[in-house]
DOKOL-592394 format. One line per field, with one value per residue (C-alpha): residue number from 1; x, y, z. Coordinates in nm, 3 decimals. Each point is the difference from the previous one (the first is absolute). Layout:
N
n <- (NUM/...)
xx <- (X/...)
yy <- (Y/...)
zz <- (Z/...)
//
This chain:
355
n <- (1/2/3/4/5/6/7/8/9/10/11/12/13/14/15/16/17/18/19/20/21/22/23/24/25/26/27/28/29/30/31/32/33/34/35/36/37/38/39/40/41/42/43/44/45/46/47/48/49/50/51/52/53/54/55/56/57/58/59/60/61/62/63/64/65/66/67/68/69/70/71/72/73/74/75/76/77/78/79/80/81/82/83/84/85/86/87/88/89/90/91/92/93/94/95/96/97/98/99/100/101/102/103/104/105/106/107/108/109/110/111/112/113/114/115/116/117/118/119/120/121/122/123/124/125/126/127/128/129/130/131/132/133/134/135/136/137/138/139/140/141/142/143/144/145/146/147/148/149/150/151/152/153/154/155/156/157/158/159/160/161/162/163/164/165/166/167/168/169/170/171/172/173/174/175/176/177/178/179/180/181/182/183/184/185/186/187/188/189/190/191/192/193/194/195/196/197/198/199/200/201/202/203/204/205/206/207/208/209/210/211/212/213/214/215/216/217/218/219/220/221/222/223/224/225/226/227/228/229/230/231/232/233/234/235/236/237/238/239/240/241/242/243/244/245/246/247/248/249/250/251/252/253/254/255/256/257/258/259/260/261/262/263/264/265/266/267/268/269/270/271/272/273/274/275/276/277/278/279/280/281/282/283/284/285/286/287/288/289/290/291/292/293/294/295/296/297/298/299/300/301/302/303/304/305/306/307/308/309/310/311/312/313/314/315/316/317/318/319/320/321/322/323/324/325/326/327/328/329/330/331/332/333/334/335/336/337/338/339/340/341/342/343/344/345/346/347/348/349/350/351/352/353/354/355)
xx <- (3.727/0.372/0.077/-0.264/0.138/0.337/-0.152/-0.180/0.329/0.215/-0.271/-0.004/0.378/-0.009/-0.243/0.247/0.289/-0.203/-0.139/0.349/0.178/-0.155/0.023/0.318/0.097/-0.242/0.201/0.354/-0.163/-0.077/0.289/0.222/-0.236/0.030/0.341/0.047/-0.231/0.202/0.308/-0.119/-0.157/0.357/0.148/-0.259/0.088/0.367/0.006/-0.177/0.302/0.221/-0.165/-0.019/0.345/0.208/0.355/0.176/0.127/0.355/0.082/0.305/0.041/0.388/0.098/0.329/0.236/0.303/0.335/0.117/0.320/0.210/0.096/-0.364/-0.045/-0.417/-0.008/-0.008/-0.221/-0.249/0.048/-0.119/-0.262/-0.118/-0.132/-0.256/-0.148/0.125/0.266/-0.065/0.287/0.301/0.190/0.304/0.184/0.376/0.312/0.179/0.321/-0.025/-0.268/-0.161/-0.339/-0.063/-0.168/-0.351/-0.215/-0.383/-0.220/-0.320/-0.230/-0.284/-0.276/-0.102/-0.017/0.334/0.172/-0.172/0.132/0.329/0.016/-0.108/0.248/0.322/-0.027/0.309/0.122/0.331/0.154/0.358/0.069/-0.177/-0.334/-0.207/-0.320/-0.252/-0.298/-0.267/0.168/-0.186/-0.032/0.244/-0.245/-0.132/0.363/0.054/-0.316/0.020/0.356/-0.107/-0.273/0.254/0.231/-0.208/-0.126/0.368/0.083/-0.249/0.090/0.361/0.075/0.243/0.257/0.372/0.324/0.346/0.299/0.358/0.008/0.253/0.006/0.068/-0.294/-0.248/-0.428/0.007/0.261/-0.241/-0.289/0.157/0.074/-0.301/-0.194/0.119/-0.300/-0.250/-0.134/0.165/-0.280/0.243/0.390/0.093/0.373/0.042/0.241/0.174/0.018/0.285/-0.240/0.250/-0.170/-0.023/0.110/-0.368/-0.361/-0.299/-0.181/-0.369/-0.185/-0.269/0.001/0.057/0.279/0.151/0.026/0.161/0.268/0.035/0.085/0.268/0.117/0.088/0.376/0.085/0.231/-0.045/0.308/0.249/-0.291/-0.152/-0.363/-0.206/-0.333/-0.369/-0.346/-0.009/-0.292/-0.221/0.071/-0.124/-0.018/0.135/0.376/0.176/0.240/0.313/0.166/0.234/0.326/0.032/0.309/0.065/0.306/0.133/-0.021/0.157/0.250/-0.211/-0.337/-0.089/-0.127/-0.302/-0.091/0.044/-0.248/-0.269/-0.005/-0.053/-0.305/-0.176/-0.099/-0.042/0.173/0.362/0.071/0.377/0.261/0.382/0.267/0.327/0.321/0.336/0.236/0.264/-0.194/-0.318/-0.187/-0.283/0.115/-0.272/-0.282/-0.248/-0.234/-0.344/-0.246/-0.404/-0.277/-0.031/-0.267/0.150/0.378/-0.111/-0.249/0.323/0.251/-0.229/-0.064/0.353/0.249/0.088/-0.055/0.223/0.083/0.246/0.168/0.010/-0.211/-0.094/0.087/-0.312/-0.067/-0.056/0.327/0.156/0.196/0.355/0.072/-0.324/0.094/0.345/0.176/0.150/0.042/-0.003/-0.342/-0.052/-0.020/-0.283/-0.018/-0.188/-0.180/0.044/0.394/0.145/0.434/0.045/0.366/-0.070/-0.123/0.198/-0.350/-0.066/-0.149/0.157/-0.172/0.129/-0.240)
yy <- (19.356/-0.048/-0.008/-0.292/-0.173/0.001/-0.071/-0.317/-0.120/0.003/-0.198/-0.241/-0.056/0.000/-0.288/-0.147/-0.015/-0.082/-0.351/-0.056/-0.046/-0.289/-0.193/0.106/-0.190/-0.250/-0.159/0.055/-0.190/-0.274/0.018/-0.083/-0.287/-0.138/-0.021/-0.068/-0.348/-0.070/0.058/-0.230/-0.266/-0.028/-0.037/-0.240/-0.212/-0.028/-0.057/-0.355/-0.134/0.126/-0.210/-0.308/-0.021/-0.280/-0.002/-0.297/-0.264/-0.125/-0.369/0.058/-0.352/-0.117/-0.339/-0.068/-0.191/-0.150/-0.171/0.144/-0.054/0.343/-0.074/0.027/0.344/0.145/-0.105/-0.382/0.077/0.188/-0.288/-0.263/0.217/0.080/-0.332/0.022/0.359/0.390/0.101/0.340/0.055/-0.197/0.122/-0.159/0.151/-0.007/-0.008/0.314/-0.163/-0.245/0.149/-0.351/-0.110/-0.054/-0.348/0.108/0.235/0.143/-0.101/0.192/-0.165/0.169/-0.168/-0.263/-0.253/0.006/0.059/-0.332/-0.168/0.112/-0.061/-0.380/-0.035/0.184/-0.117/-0.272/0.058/0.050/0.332/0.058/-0.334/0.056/-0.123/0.317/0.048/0.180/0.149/0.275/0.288/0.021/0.271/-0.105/-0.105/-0.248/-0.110/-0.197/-0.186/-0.097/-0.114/-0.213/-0.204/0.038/-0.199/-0.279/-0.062/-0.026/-0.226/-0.218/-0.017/-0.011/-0.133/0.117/0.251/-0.122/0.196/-0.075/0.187/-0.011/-0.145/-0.034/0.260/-0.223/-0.230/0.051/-0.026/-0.359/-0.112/0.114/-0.129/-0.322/-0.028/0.093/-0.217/-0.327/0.121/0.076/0.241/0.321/0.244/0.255/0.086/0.413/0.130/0.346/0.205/0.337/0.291/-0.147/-0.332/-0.225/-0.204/0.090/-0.296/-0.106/-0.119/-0.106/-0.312/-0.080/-0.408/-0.105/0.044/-0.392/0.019/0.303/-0.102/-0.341/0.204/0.251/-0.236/-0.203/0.264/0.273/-0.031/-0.233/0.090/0.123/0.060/0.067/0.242/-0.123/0.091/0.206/-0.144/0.113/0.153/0.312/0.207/0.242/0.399/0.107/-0.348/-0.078/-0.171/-0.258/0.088/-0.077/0.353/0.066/0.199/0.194/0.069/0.349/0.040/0.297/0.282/0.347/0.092/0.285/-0.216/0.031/-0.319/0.184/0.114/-0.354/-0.142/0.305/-0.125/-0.343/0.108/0.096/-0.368/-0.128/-0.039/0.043/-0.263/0.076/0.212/-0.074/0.160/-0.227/0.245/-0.016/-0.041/0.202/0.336/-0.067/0.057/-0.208/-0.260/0.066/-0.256/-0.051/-0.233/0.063/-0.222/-0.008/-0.236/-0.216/0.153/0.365/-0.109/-0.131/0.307/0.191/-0.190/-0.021/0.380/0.141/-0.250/0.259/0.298/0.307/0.123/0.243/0.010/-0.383/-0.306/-0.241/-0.367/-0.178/-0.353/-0.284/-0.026/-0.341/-0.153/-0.057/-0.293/-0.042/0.149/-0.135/0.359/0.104/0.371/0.155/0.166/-0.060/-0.353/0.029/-0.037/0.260/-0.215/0.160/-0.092/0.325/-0.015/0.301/-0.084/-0.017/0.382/0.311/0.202/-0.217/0.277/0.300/0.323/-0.042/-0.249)
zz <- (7.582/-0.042/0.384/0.041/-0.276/0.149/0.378/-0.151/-0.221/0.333/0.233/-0.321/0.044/0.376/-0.017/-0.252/0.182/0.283/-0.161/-0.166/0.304/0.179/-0.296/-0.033/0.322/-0.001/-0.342/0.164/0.280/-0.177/-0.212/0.334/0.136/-0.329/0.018/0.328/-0.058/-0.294/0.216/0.244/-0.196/-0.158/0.298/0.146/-0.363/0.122/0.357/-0.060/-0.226/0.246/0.280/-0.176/-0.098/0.240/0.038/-0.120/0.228/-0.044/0.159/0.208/0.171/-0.011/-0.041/0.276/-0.182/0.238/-0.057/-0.279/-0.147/0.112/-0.387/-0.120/-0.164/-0.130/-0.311/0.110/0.242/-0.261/-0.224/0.208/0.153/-0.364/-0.128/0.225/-0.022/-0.014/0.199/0.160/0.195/0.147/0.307/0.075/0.321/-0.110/0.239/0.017/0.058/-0.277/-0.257/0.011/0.107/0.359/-0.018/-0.055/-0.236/-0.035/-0.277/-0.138/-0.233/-0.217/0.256/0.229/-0.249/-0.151/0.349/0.135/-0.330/0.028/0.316/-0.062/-0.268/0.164/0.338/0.068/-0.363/-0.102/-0.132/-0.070/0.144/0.386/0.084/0.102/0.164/-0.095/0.201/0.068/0.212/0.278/0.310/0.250/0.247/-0.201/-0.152/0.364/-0.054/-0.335/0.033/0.267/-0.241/-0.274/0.209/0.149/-0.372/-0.124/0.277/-0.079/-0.362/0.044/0.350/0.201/-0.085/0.125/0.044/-0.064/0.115/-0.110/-0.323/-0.211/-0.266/-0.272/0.104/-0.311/0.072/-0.159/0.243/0.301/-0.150/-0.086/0.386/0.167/-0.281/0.197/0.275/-0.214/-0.280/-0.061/-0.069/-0.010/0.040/-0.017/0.061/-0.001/-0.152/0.047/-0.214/-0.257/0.010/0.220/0.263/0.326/0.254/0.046/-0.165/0.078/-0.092/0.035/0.059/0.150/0.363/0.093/-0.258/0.118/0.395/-0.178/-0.152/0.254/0.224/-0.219/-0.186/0.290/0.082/-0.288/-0.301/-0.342/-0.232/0.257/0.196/0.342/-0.085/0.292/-0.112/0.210/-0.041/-0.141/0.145/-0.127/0.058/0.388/0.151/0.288/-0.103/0.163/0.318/-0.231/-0.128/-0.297/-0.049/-0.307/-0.101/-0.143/-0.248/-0.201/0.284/0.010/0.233/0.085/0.080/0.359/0.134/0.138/-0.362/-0.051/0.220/-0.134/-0.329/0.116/0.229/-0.293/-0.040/0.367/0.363/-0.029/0.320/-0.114/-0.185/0.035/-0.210/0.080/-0.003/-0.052/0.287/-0.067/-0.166/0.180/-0.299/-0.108/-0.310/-0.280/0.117/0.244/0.165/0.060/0.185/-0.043/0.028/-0.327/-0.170/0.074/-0.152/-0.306/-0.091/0.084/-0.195/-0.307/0.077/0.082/-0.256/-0.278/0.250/-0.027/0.345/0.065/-0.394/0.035/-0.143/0.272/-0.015/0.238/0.072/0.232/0.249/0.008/0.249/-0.124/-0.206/-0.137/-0.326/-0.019/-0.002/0.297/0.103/0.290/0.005/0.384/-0.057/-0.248/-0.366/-0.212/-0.221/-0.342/-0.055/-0.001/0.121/0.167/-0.134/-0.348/0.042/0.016/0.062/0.323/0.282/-0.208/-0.092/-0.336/-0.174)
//
C-alpha cells in the first residue's frame, strides 16, 4: 500500500514539473516581446523629432565697401553700418606695413533686407571725410558685368570723368572746381591724398560730357597756380587707353634695389614699356630714383598702389614725372621733375640705407 502511495505521489510531481515548465517559458517569452515593443515604440517616438528638426540658415552675403580712408578704423565703419540694421561682422584687410586699412572692407548684415537698406543709404556717402561705395559682393564672374552697368549708369548721371595731372600741391578742390566751373557744372571734383593726407599732384573732376570735351579742350596745357595742368579723359579700368604713355617717377630708393626688382613690383599693375635707373658718373651707382613708363591707366593704378610702399627698408616716393621747369624747381633728375617737391639736397637720407 505504501509503495503505491509513493509510485502515485512521484507521477503527481512528474506531471507537475512537467506542466510548470512551458508556462514557465511561455511568460519569460512574453515578458521579452513586451519589452522589446516597448523598446521599440520608444524609439519609433524619438526618431520622428529627430527628422523634423532643420538646421538653421545663417545669411552670409557681404556688402564690398571701397575707398576708404587708410585712416578709417571698424568702429566708424560699424557705426554707420548700424543705423540701418545689425552688424554681424566687419572685415577690414589692414596693411602690414602701416597697420592701416587698405582702402576697402566687408560688411555682413542680419538679412537681405537690411543689407539692401544699407546698401541704399551708404553707397557714395562720406565716412572719415572720403566718399565710399558701397555694394553687394558678388562672385568674380559676375563683378566684370556688373561694373560695366554700374559704370554706364554713373556716366549717365554724372557725365564724363576728367583727369588732371601735375597740379600744384597747394591748389585746394575749390580752386579746381572754381576753374573747370567756367565750362559747365561740376558734378564732382575728388583729389586724392596719401597716407599723411597731403595731396597727390592730381584729381579728377566729373561734367557732363559736352562740358567736359569743352574743358578738356581749353583747359589741357594751360596754367593753374604756377602748375601747367595735363588735363584729358580719364577711362574706365580695362578699356582700351589712348596711345600717349606716362613716366612715373620713383623717389626714395635703396642703394641695394636692383632695377629689375624695380620693374617686378611695377608689373604687378600692368606693362612695364620702361624702367631706367639714371647713375652716377663717377661711382656708377644708381642715384636713389627711377623712371618707370606704362600705359595711362596702368601708371596711375600703380602710383596710387605703390606711393607709401616699403621696398627694400625704404618708403617709396611715386608720381607723375614732369618735364623740367614745370614745377619751378630745378634738379637734376634726368631732366624730369618728380612731382611731389622733395630736394634731394635738403636730405641727408637721399639713396642711403640708413633711413
Amino acid at each position: 500500500m505504501n509503495l503505491d502511495r509513493a509510485l502515485i505521489l512521484l507521477l503527481a510531481s512528474v506531471n507537475a514539473v512537467s506542466g510548470f515548465a512551458p508556462s514557465f517559458t511561455s511568460r519569460q517569452t512574453s515578458r521579452v516581446v513586451t519589452g522589446s515593443t516597448l523598446f521599440s515604440e520608444e524609439a519609433a517616438a524619438e526618431t520622428p523629432a529627430a527628422a523634423v528638426e532643420e538646421p538653421q540658415s545663417t545669411f552670409d552675403t557681404q556688402i564690398y565697401v571701397g575707398n576708404i580712408s587708410f585712416d578709417t578704423v571698424e568702429s566708424d565703419l560699424r557705426a554707420a553700418f548700424q543705423e540701418h540694421g545689425t552688424v554681424t561682422k566687419i572685415s577690414m584687410p589692414l596693411n602690414r606695413e602701416t597697420g592701416k586699412s587698405r582702402g576697402f572692407a566687408f560688411v555682413t548684415m542680419t538679412n537681405a533686407e537690411e543689407t539692401a537698406a544699407a546698401i541704399a543709404a551708404v553707397n557714395e556717402s562720406e565716412i572719415s571725410g572720403r566718399t565710399v561705395y558701397a555694394s553687394e559682393s558678388l562672385p568674380k564672374e559676375k563683378v566684370a558685368e556688373g561694373k560695366k552697368k554700374y559704370q554706364a549708369k554713373k556716366q549717365r548721371n554724372e557725365g564724363s570723368k576728367i583727369y588732371i595731372g601735375n597740379l600744384n600741391f597747394d591748389t585746394t578742390q575749390e580752386d579746381l572746381s572754381a576753374a573747370f566751373a567756367a565750362y559747365g557744372e561740376v558734378k564732382d571734383c575728388f583729389l586724392p591724398t596719401d597716407y599723411d593726407g597731403n595731396p597727390r599732384g592730381f584729381a579728377f573732376v566729373s561734367m557732363a560730357e559736352e562740358d567736359a570735351a569743352k574743358a578738356i579742350e581749353e583747359l589741357n596745357g594751360t596754367e593753374l597756380d604756377g602748375r601747367t595742368l595735363t588735363v584729358n579723359k580719364s577711362l574706365p579700368k580695362g578699356e582700351k587707353a589712348s596711345p600717349k604713355q606716362i613716366k612715373l617717377y620713383v623717389g626714395n630708393l635703396s642703394w641695394g634695389t636692383e632695377e629689375s626688382t624695380l620693374r617686378e613690383l611695377f608689373e604687378e599693375y600692368g606693362k612695364v614699356i620702361d624702367c631706367y635707373s639714371p647713375v652716377d658718373r663717377e661711382t656708377g651707382q644708381h642715384r636713389g630714383f627711377a623712371f618707370v613708363t606704362m600705359d595711362p591707366d596702368d601708371a596711375l593704378r600703380a602710383a596710387d598702389e605703390t606711393d607709401g610702399y616699403e621696398l627694400d627698408g625704404r618708403i617709396l616716393r611715386v608720381n607723375e614725372a614732369q618735364p623740367k621747369g614745370y614745377g619751378g624747381r630745378a634738379n637734376d633728375n634726368d631732366g624730369y621733375d618728380g612731382g611731389d617737391a622733395y630736394d634731394e639736397s635738403a636730405d641727408d637720407s637721399w639713396g642711403n640705407d640708413s633711413y
